[in-house]
C-alpha positions as CSV (number, residue, x, y, z in Angstrom):
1,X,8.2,42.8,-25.6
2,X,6.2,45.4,-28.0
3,X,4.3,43.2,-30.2
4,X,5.7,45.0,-33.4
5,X,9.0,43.4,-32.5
6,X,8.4,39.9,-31.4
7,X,6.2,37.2,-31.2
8,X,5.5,35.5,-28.0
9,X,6.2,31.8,-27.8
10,X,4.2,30.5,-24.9
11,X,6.0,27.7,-22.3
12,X,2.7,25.2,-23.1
13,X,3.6,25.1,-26.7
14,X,7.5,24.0,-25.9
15,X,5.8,21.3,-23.8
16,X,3.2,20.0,-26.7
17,X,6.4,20.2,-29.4
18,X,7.7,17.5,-26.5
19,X,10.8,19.6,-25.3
20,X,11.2,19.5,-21.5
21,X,11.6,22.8,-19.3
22,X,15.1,23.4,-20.2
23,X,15.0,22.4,-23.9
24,X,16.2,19.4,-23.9
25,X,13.7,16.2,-25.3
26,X,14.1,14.5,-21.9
27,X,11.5,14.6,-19.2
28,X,13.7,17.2,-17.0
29,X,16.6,19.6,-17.2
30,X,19.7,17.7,-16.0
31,X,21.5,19.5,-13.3
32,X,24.8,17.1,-12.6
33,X,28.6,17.7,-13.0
34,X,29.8,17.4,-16.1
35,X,33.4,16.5,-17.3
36,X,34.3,18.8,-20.5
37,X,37.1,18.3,-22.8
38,X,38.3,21.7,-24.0
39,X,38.2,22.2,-28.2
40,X,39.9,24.5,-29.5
41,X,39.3,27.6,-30.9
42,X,35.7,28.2,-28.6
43,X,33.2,30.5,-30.0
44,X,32.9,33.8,-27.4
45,X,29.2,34.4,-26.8
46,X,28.2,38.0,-25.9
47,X,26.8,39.7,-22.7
48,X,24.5,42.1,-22.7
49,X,22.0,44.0,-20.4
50,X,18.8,42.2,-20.2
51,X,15.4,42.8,-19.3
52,X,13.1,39.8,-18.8
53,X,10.1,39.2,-21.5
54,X,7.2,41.2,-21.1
55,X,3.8,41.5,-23.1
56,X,-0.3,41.4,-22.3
57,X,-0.1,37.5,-22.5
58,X,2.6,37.2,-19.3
59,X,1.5,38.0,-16.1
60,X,1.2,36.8,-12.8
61,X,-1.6,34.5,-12.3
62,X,-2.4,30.9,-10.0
63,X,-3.4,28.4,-11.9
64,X,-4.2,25.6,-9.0
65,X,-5.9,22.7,-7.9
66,X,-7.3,21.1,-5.2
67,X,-5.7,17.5,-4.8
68,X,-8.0,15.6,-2.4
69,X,-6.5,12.6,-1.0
70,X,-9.6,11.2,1.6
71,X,-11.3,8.3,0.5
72,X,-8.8,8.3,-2.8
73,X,-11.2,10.9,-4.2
74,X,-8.4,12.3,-6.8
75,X,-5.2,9.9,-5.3
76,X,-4.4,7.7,-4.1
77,X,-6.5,4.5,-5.0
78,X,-4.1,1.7,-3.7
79,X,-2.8,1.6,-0.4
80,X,1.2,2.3,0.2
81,X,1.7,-1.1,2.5
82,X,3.5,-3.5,0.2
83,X,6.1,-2.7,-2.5
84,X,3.5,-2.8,-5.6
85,X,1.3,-0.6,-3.6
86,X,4.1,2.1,-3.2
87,X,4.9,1.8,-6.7
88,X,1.2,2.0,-7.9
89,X,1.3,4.9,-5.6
90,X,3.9,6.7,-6.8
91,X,3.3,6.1,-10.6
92,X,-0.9,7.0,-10.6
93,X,0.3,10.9,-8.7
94,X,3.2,11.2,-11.4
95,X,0.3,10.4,-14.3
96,X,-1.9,13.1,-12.8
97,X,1.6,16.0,-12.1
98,X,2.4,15.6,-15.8
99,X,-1.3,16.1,-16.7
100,X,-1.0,19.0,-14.4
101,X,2.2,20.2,-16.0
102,X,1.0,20.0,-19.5
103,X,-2.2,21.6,-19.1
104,X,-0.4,24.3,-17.7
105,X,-0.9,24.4,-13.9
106,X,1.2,26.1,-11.7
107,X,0.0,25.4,-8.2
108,X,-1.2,22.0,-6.2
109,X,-2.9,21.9,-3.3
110,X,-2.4,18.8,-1.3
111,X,-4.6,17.4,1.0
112,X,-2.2,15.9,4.1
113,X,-4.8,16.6,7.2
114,X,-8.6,15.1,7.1
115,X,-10.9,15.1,9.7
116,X,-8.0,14.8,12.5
117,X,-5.8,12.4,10.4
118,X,-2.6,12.6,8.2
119,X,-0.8,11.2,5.4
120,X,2.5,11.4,7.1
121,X,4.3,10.3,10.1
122,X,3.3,12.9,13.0
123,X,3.6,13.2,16.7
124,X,0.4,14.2,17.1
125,X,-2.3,12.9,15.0
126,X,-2.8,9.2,13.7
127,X,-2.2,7.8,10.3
128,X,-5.0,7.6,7.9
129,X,-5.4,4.0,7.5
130,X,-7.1,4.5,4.1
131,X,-3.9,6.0,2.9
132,X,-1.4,3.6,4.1
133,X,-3.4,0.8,6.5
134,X,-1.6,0.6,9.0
135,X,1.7,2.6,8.0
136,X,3.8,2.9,4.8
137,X,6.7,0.1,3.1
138,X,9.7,0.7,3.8
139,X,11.2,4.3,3.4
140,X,8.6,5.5,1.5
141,X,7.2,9.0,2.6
142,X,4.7,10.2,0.2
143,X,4.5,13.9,1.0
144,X,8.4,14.2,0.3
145,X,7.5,12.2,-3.0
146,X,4.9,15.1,-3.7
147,X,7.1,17.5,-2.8
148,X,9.7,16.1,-5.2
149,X,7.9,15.4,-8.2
150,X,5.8,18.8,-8.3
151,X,8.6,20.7,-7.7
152,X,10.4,19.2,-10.7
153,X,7.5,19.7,-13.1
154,X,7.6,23.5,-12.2
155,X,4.7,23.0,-9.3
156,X,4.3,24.8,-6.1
157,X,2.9,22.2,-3.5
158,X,1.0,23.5,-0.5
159,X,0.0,21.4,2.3
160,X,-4.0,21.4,2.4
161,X,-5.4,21.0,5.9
162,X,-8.8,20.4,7.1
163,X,-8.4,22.5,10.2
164,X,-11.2,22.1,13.0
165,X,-13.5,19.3,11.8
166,X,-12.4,15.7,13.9
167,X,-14.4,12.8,12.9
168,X,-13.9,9.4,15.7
169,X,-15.5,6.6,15.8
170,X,-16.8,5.2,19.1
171,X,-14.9,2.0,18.8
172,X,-11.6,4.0,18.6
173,X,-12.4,7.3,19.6
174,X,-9.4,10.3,18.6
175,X,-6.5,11.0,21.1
176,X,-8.1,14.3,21.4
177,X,-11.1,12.8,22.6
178,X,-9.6,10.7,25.0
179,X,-6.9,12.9,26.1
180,X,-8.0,16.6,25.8
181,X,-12.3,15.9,26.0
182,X,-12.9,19.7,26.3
183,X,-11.3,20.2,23.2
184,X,-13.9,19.4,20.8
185,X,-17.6,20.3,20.9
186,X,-20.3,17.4,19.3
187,X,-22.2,19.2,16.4
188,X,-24.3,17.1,14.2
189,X,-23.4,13.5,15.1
190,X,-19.9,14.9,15.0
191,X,-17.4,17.1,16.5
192,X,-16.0,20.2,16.0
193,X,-12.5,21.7,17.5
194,X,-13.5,24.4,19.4
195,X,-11.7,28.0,17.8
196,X,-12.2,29.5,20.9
197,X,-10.4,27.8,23.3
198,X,-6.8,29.0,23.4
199,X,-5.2,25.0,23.8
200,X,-7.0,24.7,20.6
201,X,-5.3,27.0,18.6
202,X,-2.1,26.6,19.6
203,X,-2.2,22.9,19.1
204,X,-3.7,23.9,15.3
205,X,-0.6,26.1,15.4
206,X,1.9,23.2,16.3
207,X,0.6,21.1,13.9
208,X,1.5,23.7,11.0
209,X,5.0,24.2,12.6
210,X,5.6,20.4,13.0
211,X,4.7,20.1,9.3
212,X,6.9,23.0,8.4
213,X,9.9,21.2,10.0
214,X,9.4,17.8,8.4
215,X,8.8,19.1,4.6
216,X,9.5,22.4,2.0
217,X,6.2,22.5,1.5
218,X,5.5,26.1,-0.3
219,X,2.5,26.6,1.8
220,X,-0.3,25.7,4.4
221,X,-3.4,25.9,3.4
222,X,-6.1,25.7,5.8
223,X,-9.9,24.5,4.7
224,X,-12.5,24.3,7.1
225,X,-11.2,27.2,9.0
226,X,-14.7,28.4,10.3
227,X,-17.6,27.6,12.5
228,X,-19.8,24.6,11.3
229,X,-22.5,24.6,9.5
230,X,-25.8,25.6,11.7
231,X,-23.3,27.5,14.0
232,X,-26.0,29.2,15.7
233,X,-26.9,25.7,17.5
234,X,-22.5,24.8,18.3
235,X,-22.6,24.2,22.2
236,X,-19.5,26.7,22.8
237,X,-21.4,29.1,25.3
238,X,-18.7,27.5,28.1
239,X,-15.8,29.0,25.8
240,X,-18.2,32.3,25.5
241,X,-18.2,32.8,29.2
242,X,-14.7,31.6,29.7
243,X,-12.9,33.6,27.0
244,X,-15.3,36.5,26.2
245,X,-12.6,39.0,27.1
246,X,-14.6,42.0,26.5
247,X,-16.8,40.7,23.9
248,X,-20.3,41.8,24.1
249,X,-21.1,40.5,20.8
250,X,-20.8,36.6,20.3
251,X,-20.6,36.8,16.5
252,X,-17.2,39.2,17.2
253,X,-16.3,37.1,19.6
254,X,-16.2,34.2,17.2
255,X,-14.3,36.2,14.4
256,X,-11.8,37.4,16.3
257,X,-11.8,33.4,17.7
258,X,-10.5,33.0,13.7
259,X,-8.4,36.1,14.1
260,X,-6.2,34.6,16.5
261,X,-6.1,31.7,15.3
262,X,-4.2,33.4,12.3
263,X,-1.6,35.5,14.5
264,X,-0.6,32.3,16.3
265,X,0.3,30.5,13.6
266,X,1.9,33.1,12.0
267,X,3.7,33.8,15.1
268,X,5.2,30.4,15.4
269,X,6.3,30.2,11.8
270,X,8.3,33.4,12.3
271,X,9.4,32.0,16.1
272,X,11.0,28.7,13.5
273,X,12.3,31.1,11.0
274,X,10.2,29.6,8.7
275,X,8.8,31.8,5.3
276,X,6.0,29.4,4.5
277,X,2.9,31.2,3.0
278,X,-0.1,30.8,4.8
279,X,-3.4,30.8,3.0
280,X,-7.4,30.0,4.1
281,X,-10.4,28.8,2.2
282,X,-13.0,30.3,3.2
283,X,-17.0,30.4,2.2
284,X,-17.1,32.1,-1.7
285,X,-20.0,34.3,-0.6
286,X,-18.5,36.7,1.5
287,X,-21.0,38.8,2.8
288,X,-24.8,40.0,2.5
289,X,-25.3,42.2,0.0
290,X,-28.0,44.0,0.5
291,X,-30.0,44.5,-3.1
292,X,-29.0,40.8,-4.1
293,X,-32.8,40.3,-5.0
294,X,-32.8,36.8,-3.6
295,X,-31.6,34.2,-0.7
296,X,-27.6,34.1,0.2
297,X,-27.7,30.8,1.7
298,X,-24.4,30.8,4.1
299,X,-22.3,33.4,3.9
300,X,-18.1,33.5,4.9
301,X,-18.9,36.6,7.3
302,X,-22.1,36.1,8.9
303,X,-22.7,32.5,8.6
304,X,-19.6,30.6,9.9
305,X,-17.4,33.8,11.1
306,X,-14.7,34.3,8.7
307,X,-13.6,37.8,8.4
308,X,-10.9,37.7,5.4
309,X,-10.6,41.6,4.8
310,X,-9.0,41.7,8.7
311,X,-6.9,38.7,7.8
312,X,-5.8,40.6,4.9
313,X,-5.6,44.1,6.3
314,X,-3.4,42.7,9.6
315,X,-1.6,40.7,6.9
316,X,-2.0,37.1,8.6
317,X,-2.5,35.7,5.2
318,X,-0.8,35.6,2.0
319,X,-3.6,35.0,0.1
320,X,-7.3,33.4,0.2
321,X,-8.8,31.2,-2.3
322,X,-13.0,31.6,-1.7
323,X,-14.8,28.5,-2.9
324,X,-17.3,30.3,-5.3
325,X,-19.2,27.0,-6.5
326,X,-22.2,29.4,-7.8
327,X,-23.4,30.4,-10.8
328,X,-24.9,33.8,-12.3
329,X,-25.9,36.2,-9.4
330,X,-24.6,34.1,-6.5
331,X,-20.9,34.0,-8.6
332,X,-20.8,37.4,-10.7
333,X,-21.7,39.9,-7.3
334,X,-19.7,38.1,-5.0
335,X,-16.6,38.3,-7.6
336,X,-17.3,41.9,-7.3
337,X,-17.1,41.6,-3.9
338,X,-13.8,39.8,-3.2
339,X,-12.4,42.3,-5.7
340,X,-13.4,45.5,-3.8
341,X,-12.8,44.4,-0.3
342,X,-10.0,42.1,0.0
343,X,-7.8,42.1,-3.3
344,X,-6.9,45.5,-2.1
345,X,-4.9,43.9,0.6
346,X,-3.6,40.3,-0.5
347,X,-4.2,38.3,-3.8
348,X,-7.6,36.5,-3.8
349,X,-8.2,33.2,-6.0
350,X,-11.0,32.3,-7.4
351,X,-12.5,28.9,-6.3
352,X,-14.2,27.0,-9.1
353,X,-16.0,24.0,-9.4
354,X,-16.2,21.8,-12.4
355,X,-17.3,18.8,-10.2
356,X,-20.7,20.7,-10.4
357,X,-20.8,19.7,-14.6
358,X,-21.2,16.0,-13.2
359,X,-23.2,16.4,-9.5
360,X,-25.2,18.9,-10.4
361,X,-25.5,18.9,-14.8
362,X,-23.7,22.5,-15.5
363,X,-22.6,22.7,-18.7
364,X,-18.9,22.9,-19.1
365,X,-19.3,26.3,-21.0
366,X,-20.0,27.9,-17.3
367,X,-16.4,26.9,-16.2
368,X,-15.1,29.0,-19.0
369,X,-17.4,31.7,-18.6
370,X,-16.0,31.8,-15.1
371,X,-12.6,31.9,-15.5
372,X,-13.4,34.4,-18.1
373,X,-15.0,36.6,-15.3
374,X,-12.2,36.0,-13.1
375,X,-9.9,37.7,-15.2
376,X,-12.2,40.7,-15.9
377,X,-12.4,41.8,-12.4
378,X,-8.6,41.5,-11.6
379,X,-8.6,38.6,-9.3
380,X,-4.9,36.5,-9.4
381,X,-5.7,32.9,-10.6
382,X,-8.2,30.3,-10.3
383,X,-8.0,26.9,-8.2
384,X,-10.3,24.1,-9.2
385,X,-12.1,21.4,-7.1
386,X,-11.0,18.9,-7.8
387,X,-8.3,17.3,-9.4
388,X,-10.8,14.3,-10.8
389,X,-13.1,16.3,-12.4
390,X,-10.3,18.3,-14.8
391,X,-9.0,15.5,-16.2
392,X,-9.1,12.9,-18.2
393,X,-13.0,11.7,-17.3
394,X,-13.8,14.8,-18.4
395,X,-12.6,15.7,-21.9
396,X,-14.9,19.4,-22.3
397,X,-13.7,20.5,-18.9
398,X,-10.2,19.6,-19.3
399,X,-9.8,21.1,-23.0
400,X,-11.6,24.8,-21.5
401,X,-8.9,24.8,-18.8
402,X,-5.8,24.1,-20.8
403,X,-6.9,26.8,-23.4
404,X,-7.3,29.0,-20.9
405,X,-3.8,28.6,-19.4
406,X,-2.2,28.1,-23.2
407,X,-0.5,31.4,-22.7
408,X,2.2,31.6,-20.2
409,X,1.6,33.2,-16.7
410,X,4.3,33.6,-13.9
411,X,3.3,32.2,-10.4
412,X,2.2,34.5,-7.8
413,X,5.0,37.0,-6.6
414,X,3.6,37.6,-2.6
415,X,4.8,40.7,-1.2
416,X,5.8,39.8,1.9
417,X,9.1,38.1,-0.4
418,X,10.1,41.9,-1.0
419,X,12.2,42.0,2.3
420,X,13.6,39.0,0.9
421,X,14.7,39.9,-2.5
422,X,17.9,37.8,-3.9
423,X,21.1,39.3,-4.9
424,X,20.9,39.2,-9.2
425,X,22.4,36.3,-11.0
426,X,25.6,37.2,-13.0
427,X,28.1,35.4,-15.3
428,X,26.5,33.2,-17.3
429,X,28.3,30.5,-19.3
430,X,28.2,28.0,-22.0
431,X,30.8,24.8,-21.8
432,X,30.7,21.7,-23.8
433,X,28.8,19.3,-22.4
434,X,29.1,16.4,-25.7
435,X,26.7,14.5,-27.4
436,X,25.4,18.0,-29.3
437,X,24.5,19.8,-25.8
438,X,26.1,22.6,-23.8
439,X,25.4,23.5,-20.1
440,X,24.3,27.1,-19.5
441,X,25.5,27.8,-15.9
442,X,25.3,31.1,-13.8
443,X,26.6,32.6,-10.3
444,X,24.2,33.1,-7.7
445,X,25.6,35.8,-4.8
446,X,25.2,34.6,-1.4
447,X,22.0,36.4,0.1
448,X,22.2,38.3,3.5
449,X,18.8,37.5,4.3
450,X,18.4,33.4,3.1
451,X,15.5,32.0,1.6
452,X,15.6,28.9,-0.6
453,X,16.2,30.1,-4.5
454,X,15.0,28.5,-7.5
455,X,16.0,30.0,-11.3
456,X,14.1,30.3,-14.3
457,X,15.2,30.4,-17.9
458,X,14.1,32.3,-20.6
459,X,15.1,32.2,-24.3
460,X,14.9,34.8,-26.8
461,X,15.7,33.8,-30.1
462,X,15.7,35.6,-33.1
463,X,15.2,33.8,-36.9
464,X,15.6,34.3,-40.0
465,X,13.2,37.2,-41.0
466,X,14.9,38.8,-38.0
467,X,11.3,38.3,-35.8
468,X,12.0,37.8,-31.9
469,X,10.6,34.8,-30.1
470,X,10.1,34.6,-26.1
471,X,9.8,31.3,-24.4
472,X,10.1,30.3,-20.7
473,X,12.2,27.2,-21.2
474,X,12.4,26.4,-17.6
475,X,10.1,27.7,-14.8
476,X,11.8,26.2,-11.8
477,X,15.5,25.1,-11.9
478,X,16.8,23.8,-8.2
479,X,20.7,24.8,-8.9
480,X,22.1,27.3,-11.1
481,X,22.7,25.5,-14.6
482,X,20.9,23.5,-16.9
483,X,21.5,21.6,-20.0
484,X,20.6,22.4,-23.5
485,X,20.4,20.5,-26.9
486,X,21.7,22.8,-29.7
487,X,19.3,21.3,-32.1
488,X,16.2,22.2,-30.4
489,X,17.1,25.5,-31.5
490,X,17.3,25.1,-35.1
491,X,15.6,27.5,-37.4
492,X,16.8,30.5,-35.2
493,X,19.9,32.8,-36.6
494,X,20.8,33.6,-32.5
495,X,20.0,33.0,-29.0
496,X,19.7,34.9,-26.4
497,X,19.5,33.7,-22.6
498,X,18.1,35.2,-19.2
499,X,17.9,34.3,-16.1
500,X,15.5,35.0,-12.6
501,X,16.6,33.8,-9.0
502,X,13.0,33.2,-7.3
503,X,13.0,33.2,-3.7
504,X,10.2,31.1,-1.8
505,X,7.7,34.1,-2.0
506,X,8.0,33.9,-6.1
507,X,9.8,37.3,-6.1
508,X,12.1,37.6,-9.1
509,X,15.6,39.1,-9.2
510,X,16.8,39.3,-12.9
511,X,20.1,38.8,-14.2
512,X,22.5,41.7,-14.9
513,X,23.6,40.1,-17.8
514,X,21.8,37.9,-20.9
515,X,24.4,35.4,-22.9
516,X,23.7,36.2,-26.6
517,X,24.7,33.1,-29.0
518,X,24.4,32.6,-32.8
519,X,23.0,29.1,-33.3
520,X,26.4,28.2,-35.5
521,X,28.6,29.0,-32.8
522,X,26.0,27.1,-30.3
523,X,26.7,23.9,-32.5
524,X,30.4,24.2,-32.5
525,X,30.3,24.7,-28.9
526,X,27.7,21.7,-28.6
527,X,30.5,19.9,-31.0
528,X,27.8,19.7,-33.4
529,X,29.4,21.6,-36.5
530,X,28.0,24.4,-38.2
């Protein structure tokens, strides 16, 4: 919207003024059958063509977080085993989503694999006991509880996975230990899954389809998807003989090791007719660069094998987030970097780390110079570890992050939704719904290819002076209608709404038609009076 004709009201702002997504002062848009009793004499609101809000402070951009759950780093601190410990479970993650929501977040990631154990019930791996103990109370499943409650503060959830690391204790060693031995590979008074032994990555790739089945989780999101650390000393030269195939080069070998590791799993996501995105983590340096003027430490290429621009180019990622926890030449270059070689093939996040203003004394100013940075280059979002160290502990941090996502930003739209595009929404509708509110509903045409939808809602009002005001009032809406308090709109001479279907990628279809209201005609249909 040209800034000489309207002023952009930013989705944060509705949320400090205390509306919810849809409006209404309620925690969340309500989205149940209503019974109406007709009045007479209706007011006729008007249809128009619409064209979603646009401007230099909406884009596209990730605002995320790493969520870690081993050890109850970030969540949770009380086991779910008895019926207090569910609840305290349940009600310390919803304290940390709403600080999420209201600092203006728009992506989780949630950690459900450590070290070779998960936070949910699998065939494959054990429980972690410092979770649950030995198993949750009752019904409760926590990742469906995630899913749940991030989803209905406008949050994407994707299921964080430590991918090759396998920590066992001798007492109770791992199944894998005791059942597949050539598996895993000790490194370091641990082990290591070994990336190049094809049983190994197709049982990595069963545990992401297995996942997929259980849960809508928006994503996987695989950490630790490299070589360890000293890699030059990891005992795989038995897979190197075994599984060269060609290779003359052991470092190639052990990329491509990665490689395939990517095609297999995004192979048996498409065999389940699944259209999860698939994301890595890799190293944030990621390569040499030859007149750096100073030591690289590791870097994601040479040092532990990642290649990320093949993983991009072959498209067997959606999108990487590099964990850049550096400052001034070992951050600013390797920006550069991640720009030029990969974001020309899939979005790349920057990974930031304000637990470094505690560990290691950086001022909180760096954060924002970074995220500052971020956005010069042209990367797509930022993703903080972790959770802990953006919140409440940490009152600098916490206030540089939330100005920084103040002005609204759309999630990601991946391209690899285009094929998937949904049919636009049409007829929109006001009804009565009592108590001064209406419910705004709208048809959704049935998709030929099907992928899960979700709506937003936006808002353009107009006031007095005749000055236009653009608000997201809802970023994700699971059915087609939402509920509206008339008075939340006061001040405004008329109201005009649009609506997005959203498909799983976070492509947008907009509708062919806004509903245009004046606010007295909204109260008599909200049985208010003028």
């Amino acid at each position: 919207m040209k800034r000489t004709k309207a002023l952009l009201l930013l989705s944060s702002i509705l949320l400090g003024l205390g509306l919810s997504s849809c409006g209404v002062r309620k925690p969340h848009p309500k989205a149940t059958p209503i019974k109406q009793t007709p009045l007479p004499h209706l007011p006729t609101p008007v249809l128009t063509q619409w064209t979603r809000p646009t401007g230099d402070s909406i884009h596209q951009e990730m605002r995320a977080v790493w969520l870690t759950t081993v050890y109850g780093l970030d969540w949770p601190r009380d086991k779910a085993d008895t019926p207090d410990g569910v609840r305290r479970q349940k009600e310390s993650l919803i304290r940390i989503l709403d600080r999420l929501q209201a600092d203006g977040y728009n992506t989780v990631f949630l950690q459900l694999r450590h070290s070779g154990t998960v936070i949910y019930p699998s065939d494959y791996e054990p429980l972690s006991t410092r979770f649950a103990g030995e198993g949750f109370f009752g019904d409760y499943d926590p990742v469906r509880f995630a899913i749940e409650a991030c989803h209905a503060r406008g949050l994407s959830l994707h299921a964080w996975l430590v991918t090759y690391p396998l920590s066992s204790s001798k007492r109770y060693p791992h199944p894998i230990l005791s059942d597949h031995p050539s598996w895993a590979i000790p490194h370091k008074g641990s082990h290591h899954l070994d990336p190049g032994n094809p049983e190994v990555r197709t049982y990595i790739a069963h545990l992401a389809t297995d996942l997929v089945r259980r849960y809508p989780v928006d994503g996987i999101h695989f950490d630790y998807f490299r070589y360890p650390e000293g890699a030059e000393h990891f005992a795989d030269g038995a897979s190197y003989v075994r599984y060269r195939e060609g290779f003359s080069s052991k470092a190639d070998w052990r990329r491509n090791n990665l490689t395939l590791q990517l095609r297999e799993v995004r192979d048996s996501l498409q065999h389940l007719g699944a259209h999860t995105l698939v994301s890595v983590a890799p190293l944030g340096k990621l390569r040499k660069i030859a007149d750096l003027g100073r030591p690289h430490g590791w870097t994601a290429y040479e040092s532990v094998y990642q290649d990320p621009e093949t993983w991009g180019r072959e498209g067997l990622v959606d999108f990487i987030v590099p964990m850049m926890y550096y400052r001034d030449n070992l951050y600013s270059p390797f920006l550069r970097e991640w720009k030029e070689r990969v974001e020309r093939y899939i979005p790349v996040v920057a990974g930031l780390a304000p637990y470094r203003v505690e560990e290691t004394g950086w001022p909180e100013s760096v954060i924002k110079e970074q995220i500052d940075e971020e956005r010069k280059v042209g990367l797509s979002g930022v993703c903080f570890f972790r959770e802990a160290h953006t919140g409440a502990r940490f009152p600098a941090t916490r206030s540089i992050i939330a100005e920084a996502f103040r002005p609204t930003a759309l999630p990601l739209a991946f391209a690899r939704g285009k094929a998937f595009q949904a049919a636009a929404p049409t007829d929109l509708v006001l009804k009565p719904a009592g108590r001064g509110e209406v419910l705004l509903s709208w048809q959704q045409p049935e998709m030929t290819k099907h992928l899960p939808l979700t709506w937003r809602l936006w808002v353009i009002t107009t006031d007095a002076s005749g000055i236009k005001h653009a608000t997201l009032l809802a970023p994700r809406l699971s059915s087609p209608q939402c509920k509206l308090v008339a008075t939340d709109f006061d001040g405004n001479r008329s109201i005009e709404f649009g609506v997005e279907a959203v498909n799983s990628f976070g492509v947008a279809t907009p509708c062919t038609a806004s509903l245009t209201i004046s606010l007295t005609d909204l109260k008599a249909l909200a049985g208010g009076g003028k």
